[in-house]
N, CA, C and O atoms as a DFTB+ gen file, in Angstrom:
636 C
 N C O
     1  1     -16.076     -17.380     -21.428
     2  2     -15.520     -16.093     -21.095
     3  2     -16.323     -15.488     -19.938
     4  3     -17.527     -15.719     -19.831
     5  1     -15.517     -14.554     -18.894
     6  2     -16.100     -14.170     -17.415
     7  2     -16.845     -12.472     -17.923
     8  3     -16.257     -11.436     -18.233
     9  1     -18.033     -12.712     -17.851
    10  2     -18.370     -11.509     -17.788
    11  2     -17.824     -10.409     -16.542
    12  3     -17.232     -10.735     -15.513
    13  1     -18.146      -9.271     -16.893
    14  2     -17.545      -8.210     -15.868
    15  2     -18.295      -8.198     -14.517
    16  3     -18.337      -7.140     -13.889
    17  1     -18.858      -9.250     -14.057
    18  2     -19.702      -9.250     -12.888
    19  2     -18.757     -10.567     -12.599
    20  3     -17.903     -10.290     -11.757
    21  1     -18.686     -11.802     -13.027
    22  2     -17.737     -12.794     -12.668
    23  2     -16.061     -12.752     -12.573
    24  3     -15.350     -13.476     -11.876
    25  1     -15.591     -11.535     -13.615
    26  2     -13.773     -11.542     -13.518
    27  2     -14.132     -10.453     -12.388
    28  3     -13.164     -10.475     -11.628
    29  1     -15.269      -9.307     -11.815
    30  2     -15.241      -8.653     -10.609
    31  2     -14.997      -9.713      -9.042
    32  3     -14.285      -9.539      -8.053
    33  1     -15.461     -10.241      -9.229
    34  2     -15.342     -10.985      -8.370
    35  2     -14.413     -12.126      -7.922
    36  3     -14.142     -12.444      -6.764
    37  1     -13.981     -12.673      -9.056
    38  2     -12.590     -13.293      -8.910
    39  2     -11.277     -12.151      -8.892
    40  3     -10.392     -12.448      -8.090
    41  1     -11.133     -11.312      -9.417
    42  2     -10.640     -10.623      -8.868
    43  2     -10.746     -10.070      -7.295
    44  3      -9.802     -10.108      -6.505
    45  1     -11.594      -9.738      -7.102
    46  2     -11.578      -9.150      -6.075
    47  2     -11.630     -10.030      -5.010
    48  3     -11.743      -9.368      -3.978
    49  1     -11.605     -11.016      -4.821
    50  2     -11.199     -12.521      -4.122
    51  2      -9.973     -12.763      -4.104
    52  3      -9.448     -12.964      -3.009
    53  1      -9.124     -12.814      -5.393
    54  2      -7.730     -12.811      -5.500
    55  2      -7.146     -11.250      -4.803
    56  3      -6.213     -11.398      -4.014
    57  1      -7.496     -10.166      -4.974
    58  2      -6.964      -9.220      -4.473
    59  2      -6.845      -9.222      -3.141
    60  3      -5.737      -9.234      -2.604
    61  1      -8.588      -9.207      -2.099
    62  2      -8.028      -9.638      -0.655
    63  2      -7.695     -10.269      -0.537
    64  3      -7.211     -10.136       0.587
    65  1      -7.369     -11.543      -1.016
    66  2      -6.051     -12.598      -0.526
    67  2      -4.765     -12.052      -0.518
    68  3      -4.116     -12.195       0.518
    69  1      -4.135     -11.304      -1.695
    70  2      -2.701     -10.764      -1.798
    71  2      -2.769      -9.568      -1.408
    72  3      -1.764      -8.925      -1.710
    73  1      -3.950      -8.713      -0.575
    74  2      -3.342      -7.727      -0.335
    75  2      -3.536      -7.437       1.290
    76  3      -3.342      -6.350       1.835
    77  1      -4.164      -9.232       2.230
    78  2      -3.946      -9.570       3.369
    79  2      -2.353      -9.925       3.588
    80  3      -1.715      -9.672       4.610
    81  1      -1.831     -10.592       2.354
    82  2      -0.143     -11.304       2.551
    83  2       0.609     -10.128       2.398
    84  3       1.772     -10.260       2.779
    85  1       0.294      -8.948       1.931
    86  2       0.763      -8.097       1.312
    87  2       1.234      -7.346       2.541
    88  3       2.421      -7.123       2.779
    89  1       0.090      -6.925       3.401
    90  2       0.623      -5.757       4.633
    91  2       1.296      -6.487       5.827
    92  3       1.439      -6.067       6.976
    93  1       1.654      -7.602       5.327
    94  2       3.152      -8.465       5.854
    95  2       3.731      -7.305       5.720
    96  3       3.865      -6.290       6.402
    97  1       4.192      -7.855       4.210
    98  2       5.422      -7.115       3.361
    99  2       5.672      -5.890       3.727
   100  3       6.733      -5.648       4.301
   101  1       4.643      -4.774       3.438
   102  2       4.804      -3.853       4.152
   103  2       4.886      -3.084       5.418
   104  3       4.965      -1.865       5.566
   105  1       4.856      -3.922       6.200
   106  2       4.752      -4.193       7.704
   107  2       6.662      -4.522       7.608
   108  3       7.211      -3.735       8.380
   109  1       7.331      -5.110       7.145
   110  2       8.993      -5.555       7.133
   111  2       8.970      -4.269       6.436
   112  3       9.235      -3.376       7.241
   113  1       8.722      -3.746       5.060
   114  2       9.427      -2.142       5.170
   115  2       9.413      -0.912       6.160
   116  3      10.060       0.109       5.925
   117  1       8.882      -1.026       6.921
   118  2       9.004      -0.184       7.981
   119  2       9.692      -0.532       9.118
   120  3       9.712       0.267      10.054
   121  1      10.419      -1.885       9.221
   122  2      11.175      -2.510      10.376
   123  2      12.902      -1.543      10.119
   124  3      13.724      -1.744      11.014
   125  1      13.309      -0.650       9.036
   126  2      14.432      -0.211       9.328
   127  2      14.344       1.275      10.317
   128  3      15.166       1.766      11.090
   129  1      12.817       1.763       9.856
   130  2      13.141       2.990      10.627
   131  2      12.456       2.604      12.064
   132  3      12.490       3.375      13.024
   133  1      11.838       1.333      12.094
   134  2      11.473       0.721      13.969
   135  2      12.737       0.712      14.366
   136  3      12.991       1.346      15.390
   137  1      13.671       0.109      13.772
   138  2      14.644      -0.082      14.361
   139  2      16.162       1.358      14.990
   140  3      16.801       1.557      16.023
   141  1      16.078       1.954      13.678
   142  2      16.444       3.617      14.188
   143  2      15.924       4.398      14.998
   144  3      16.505       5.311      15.585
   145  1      13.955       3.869      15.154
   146  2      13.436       4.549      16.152
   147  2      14.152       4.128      17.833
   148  3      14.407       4.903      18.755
   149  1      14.347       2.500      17.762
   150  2      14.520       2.164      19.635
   151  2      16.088       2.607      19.671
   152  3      16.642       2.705      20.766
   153  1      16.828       2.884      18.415
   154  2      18.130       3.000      18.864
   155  2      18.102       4.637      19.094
   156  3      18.720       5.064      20.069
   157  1      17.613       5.293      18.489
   158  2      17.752       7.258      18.692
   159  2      16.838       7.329      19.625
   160  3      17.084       8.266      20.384
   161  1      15.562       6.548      20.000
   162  2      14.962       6.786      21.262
   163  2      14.191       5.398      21.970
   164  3      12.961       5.350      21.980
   165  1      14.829       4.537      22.422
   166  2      14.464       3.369      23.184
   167  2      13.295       3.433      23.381
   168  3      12.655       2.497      22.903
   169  1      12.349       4.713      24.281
   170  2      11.534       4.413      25.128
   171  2      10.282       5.370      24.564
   172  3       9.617       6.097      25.302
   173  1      10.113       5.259      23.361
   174  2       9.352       5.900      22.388
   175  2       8.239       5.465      22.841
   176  3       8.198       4.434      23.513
   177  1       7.203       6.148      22.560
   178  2       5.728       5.958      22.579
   179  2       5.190       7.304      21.648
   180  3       5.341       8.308      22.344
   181  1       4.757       7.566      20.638
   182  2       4.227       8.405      20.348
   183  2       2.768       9.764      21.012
   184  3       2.806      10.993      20.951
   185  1       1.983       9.114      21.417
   186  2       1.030       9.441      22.304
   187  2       0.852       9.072      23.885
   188  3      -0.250       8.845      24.384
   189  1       2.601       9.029      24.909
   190  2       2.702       9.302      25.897
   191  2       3.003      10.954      26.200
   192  3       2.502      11.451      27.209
   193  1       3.538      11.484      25.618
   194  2       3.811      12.768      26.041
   195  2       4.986      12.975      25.653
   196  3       5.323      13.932      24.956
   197  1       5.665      12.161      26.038
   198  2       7.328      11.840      26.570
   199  2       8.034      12.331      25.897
   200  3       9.115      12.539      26.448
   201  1       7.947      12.830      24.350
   202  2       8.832      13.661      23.497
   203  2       9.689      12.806      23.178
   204  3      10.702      13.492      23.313
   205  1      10.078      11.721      22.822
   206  2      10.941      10.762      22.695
   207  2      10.604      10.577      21.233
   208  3      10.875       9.456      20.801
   209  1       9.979      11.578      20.229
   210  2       9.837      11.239      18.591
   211  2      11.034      11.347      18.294
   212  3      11.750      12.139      18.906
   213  1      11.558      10.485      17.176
   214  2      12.076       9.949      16.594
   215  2      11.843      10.734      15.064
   216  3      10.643      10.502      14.914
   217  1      12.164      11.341      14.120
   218  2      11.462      11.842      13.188
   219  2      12.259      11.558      12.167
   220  3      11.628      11.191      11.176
   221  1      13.656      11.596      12.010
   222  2      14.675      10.623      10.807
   223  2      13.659       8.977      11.017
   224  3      13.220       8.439      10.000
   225  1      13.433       8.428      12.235
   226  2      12.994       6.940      11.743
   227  2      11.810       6.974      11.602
   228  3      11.379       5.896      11.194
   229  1      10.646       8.146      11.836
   230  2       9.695       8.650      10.966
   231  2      10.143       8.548       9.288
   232  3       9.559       7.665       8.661
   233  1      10.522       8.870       8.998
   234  2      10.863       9.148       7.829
   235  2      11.561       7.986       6.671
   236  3      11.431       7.958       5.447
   237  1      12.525       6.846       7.812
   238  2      12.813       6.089       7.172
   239  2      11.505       4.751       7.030
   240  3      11.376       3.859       6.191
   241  1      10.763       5.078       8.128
   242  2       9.880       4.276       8.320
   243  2       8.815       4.340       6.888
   244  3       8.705       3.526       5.972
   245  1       8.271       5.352       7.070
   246  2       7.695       5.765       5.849
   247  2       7.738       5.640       4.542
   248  3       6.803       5.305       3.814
   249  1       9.044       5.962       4.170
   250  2       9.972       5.448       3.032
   251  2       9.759       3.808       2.699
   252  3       9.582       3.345       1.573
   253  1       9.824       2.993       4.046
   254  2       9.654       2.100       3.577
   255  2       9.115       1.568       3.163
   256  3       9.401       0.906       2.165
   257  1       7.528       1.615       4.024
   258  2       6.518       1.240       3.738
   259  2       5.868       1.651       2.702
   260  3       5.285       0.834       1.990
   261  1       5.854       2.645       2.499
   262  2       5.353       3.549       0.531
   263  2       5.522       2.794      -0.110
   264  3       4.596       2.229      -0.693
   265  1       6.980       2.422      -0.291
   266  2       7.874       1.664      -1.355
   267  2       6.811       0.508      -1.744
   268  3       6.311       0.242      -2.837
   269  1       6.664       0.004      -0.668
   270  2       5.920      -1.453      -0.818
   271  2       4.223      -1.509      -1.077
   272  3       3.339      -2.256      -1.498
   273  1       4.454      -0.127      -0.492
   274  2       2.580       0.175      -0.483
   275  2       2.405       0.596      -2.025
   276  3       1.383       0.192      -2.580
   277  1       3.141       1.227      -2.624
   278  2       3.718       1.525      -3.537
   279  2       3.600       0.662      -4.735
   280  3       3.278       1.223      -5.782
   281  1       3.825      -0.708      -4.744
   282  2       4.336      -1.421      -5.558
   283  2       3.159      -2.371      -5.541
   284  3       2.860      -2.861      -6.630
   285  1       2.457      -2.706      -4.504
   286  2       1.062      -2.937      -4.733
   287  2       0.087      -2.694      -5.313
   288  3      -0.748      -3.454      -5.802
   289  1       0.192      -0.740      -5.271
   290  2      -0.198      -0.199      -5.889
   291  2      -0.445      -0.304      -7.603
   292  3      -1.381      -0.378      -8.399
   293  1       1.153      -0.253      -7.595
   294  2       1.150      -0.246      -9.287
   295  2       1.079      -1.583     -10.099
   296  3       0.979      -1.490     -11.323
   297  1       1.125      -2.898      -9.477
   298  2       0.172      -4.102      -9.549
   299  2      -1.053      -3.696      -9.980
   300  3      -1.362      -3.492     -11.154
   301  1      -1.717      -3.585      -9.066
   302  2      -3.052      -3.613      -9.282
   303  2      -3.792      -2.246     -10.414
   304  3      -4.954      -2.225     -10.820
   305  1      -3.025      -1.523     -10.623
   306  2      -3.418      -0.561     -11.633
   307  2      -2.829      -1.091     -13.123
   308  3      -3.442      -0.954     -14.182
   309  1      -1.678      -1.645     -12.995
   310  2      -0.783      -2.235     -13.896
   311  2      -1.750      -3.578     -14.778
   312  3      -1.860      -3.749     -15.992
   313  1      -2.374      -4.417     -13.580
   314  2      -2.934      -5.662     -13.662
   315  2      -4.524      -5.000     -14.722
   316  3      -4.941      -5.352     -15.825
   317  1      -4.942      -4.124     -13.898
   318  2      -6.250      -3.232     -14.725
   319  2      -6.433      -3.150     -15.951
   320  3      -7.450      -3.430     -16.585
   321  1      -4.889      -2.542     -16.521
   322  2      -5.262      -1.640     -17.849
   323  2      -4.739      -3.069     -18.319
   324  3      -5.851      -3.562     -18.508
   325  1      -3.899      -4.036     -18.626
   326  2      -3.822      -5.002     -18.762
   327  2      -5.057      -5.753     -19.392
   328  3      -5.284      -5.932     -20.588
   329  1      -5.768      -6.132     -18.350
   330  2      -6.984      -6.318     -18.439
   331  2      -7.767      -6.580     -19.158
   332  3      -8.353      -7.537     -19.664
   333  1      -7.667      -4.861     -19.138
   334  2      -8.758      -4.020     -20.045
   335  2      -8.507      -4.202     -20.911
   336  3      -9.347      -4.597     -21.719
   337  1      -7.120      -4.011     -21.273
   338  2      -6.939      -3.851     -22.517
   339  2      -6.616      -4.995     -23.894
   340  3      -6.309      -4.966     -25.086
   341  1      -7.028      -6.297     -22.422
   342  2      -7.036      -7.278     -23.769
   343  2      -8.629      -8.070     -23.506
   344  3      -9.011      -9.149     -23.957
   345  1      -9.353      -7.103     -22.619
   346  2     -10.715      -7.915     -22.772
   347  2     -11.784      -6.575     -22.888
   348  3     -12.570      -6.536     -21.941
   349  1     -11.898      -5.784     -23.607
   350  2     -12.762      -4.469     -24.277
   351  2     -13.808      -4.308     -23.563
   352  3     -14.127      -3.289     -22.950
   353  1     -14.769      -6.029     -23.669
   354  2     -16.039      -6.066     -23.423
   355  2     -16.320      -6.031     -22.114
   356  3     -17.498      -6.245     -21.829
   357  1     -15.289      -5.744     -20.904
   358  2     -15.474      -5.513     -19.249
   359  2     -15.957      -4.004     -19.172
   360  3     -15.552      -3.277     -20.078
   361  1     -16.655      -3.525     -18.342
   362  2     -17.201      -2.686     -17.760
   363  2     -15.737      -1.712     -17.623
   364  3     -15.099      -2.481     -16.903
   365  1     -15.100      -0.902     -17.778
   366  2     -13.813      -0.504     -17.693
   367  2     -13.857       0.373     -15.915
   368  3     -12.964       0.343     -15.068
   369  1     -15.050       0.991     -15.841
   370  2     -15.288       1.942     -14.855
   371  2     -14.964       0.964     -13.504
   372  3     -14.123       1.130     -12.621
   373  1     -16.078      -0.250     -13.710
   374  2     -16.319      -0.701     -12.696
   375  2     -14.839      -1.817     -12.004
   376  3     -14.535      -2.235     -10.886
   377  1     -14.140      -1.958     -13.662
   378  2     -12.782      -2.392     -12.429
   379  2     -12.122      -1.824     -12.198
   380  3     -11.139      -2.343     -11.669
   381  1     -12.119      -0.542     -12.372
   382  2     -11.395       0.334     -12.069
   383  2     -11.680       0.969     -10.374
   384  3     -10.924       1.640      -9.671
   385  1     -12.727       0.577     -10.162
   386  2     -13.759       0.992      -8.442
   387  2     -12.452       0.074      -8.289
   388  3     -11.295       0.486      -8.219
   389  1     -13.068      -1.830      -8.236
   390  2     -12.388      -2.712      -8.043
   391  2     -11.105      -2.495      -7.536
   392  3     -10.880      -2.602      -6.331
   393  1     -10.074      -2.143      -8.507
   394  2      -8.761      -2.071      -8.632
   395  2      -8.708      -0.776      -7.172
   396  3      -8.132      -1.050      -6.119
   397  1      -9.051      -0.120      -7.287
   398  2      -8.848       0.860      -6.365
   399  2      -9.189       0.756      -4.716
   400  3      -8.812       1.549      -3.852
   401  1      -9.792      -0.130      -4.582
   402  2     -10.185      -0.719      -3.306
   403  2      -9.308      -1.802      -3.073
   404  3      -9.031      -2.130      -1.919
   405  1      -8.908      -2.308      -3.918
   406  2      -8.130      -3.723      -3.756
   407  2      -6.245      -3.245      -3.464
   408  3      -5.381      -3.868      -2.847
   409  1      -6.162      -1.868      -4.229
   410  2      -4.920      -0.819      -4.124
   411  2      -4.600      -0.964      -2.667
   412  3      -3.696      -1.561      -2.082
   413  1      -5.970       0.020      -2.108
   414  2      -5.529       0.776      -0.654
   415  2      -5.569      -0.695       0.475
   416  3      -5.203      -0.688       1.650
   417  1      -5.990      -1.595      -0.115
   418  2      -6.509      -2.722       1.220
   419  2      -5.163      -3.357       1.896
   420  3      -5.306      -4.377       2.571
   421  1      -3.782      -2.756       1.730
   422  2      -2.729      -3.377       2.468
   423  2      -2.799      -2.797       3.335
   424  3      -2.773      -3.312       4.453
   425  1      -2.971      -0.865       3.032
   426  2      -2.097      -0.129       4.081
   427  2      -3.661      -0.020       5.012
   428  3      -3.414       0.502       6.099
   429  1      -4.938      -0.315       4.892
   430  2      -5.743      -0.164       5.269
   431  2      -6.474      -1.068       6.105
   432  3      -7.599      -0.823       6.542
   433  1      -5.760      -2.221       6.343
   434  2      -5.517      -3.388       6.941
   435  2      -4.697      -3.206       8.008
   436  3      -5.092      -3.601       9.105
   437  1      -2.849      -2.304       7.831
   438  2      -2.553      -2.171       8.621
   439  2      -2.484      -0.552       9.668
   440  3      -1.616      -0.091      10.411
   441  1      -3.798      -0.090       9.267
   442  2      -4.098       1.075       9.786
   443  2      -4.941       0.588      11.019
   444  3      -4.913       0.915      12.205
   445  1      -5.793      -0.420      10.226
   446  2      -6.879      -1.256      11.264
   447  2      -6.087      -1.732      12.529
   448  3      -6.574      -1.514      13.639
   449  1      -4.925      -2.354      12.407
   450  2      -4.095      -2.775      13.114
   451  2      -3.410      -1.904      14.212
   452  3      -3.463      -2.020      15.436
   453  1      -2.862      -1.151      13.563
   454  2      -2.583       0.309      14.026
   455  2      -3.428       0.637      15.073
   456  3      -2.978       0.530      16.213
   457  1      -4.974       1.151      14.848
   458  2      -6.092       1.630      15.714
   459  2      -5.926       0.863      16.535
   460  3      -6.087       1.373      17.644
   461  1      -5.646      -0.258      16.566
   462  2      -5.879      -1.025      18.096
   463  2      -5.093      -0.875      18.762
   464  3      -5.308      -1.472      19.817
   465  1      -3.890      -0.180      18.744
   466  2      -2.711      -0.359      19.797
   467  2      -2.526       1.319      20.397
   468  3      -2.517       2.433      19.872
   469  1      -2.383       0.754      21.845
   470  2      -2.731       2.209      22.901
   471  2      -1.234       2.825      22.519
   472  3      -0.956       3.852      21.899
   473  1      -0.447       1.906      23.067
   474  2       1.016       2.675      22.383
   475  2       1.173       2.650      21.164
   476  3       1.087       1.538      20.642
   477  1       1.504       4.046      20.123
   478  2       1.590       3.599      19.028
   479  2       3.158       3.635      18.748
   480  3       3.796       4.470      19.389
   481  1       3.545       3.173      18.245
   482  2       5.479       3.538      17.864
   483  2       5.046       3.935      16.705
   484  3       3.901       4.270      16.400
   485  1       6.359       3.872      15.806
   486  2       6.699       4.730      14.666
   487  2       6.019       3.734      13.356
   488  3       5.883       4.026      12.168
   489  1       5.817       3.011      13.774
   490  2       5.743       2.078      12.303
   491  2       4.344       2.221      12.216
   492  3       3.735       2.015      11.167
   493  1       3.579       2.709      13.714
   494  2       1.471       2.837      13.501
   495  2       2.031       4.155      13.092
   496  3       1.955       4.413      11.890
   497  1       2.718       5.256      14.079
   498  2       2.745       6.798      13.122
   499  2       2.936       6.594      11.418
   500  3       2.358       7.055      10.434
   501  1       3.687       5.967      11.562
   502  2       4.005       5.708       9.633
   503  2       2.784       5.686       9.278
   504  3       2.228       6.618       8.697
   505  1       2.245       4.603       9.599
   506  2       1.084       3.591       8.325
   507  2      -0.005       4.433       8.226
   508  3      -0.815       4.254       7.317
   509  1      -0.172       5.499       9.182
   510  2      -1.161       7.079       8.656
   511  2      -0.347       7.761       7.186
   512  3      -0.930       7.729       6.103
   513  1       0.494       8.123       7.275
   514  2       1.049       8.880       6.278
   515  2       1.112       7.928       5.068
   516  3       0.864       8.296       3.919
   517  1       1.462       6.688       5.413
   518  2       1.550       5.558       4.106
   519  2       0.723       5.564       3.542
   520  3       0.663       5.767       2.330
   521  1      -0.331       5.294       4.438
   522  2      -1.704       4.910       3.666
   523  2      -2.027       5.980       2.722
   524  3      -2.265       5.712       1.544
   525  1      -2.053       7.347       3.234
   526  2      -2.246       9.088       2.577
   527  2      -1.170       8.704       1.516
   528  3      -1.457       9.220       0.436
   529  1       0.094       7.891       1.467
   530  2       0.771       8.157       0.073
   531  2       0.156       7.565      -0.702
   532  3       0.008       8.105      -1.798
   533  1      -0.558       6.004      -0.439
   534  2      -0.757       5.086      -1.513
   535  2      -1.940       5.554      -2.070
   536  3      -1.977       5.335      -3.281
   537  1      -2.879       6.095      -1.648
   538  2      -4.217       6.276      -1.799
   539  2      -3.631       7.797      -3.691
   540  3      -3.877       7.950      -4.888
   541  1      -2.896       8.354      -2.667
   542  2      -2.001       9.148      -4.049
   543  2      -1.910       8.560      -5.061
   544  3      -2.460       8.742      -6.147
   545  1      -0.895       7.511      -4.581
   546  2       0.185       6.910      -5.205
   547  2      -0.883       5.950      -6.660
   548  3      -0.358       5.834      -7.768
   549  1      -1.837       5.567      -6.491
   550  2      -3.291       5.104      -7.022
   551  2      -3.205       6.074      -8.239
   552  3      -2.929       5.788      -9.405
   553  1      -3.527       7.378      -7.657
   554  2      -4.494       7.770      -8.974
   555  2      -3.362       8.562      -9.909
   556  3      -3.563       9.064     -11.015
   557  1      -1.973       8.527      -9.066
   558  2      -0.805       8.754     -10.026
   559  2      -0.290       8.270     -10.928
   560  3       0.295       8.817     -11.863
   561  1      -0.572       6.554     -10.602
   562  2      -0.229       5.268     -11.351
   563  2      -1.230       5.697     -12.628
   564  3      -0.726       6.008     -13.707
   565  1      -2.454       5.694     -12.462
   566  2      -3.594       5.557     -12.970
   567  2      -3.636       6.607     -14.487
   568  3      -3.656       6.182     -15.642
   569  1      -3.639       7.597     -14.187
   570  2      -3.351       8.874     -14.634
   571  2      -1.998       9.169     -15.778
   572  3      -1.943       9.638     -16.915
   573  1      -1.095       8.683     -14.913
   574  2       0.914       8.775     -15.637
   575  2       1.592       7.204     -15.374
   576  3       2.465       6.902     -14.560
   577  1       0.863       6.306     -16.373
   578  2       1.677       4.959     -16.201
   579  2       2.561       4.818     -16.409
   580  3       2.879       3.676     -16.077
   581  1       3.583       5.512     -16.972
   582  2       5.163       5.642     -17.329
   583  2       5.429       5.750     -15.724
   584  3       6.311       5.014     -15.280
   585  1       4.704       6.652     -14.771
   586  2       5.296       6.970     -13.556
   587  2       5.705       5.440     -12.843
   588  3       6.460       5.549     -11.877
   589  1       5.384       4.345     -13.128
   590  2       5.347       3.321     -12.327
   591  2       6.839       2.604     -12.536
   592  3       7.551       2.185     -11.624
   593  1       7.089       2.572     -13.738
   594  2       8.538       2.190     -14.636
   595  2       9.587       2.306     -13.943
   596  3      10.436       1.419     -13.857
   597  1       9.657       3.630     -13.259
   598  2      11.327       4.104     -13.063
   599  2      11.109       3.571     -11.909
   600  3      11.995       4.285     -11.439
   601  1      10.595       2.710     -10.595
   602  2      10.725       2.144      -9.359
   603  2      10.016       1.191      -9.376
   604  3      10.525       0.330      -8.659
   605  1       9.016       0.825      -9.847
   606  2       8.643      -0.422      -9.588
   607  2       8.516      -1.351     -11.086
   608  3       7.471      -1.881     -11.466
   609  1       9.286      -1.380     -11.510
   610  2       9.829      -1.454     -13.173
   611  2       9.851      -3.472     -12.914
   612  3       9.666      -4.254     -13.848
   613  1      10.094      -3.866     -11.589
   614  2      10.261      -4.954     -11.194
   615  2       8.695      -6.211     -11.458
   616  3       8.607      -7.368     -11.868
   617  1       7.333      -4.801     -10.777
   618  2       6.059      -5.340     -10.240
   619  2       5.602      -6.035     -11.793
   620  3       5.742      -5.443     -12.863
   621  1       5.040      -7.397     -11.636
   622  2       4.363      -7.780     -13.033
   623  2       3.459      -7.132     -13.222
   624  3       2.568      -6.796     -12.441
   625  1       3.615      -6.883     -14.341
   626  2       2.802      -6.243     -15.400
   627  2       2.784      -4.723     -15.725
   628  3       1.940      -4.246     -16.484
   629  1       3.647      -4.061     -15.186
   630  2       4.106      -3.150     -14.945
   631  2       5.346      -3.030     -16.239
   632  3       6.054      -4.023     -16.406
   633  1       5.512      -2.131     -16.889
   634  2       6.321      -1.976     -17.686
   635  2       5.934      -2.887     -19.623
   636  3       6.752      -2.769     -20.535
């Protein structure tokens, strides 16, 4: 049996692995409101001046990416109490740090991503606000686990 210093760490090995593949995923939920962004304003740049925001594909953008940032989320909080709750003798606090770092590491990956680009479009404006939902979206899961049911009713271990 893995003490709470060895399942920390395999976990948290398995987590940055799926939550590098992960800000894929959420990177494609934000491709509907990229795409409302070039059609309501082609020549978008957020931090040219140009006024060319887009703020419906703000919005759908956002939407999307939550969703997914979202559902990561409630994985890894889902995966926690799980856990916990069929191995007593783990440190409960400390995977709970774990779990919570391993939460935010999609949208925080593609924030990193984000920072690097001089033009930002709508999908780097998004992944600021995303990230601010999931980091929420964490200690909501955490707190009201029924909350996870009615939308991500799908994510294992969840429900």
């Amino acid at each position: 049996m893995l003490s709470t210093i060895g399942f920390v760490i395999l976990f948290a090995v398995g987590g940055i692995v799926l939550a590098a593949i992960w800000t894929f995923f959420i990177g494609f939920g934000g491709v509907p409101g990229a795409i409302l962004s070039h059609k309501l304003a082609p020549n978008e740049n957020w931090h040219d001046g140009s006024g060319n925001y887009s703020i419906p594909a703000l919005v759908v953008c956002v939407a999307g990416q939550s969703y997914l940032a979202l559902a990561f989320s409630a994985f890894a909080v889902a995966y926690s109490r799980d856990t916990l709750t069929k191995r007593p003798d783990l440190i409960g606090w400390v995977i709970w740090m774990v779990a919570f770092v391993i939460a935010i590491l999609p949208t925080t990956f593609a924030l990193k991503d984000a920072a690097k680009k001089v033009a930002k479009k709508t999908q780097d404006v998004a992944m600021t606000i995303t990230s601010a939902i999931g980091v929420i979206g964490f200690w909501v899961f955490f707190f009201l686990p029924a909350a996870m049911t009615t939308f991500w009713g799908w994510v294992p271990f969840v429900g």
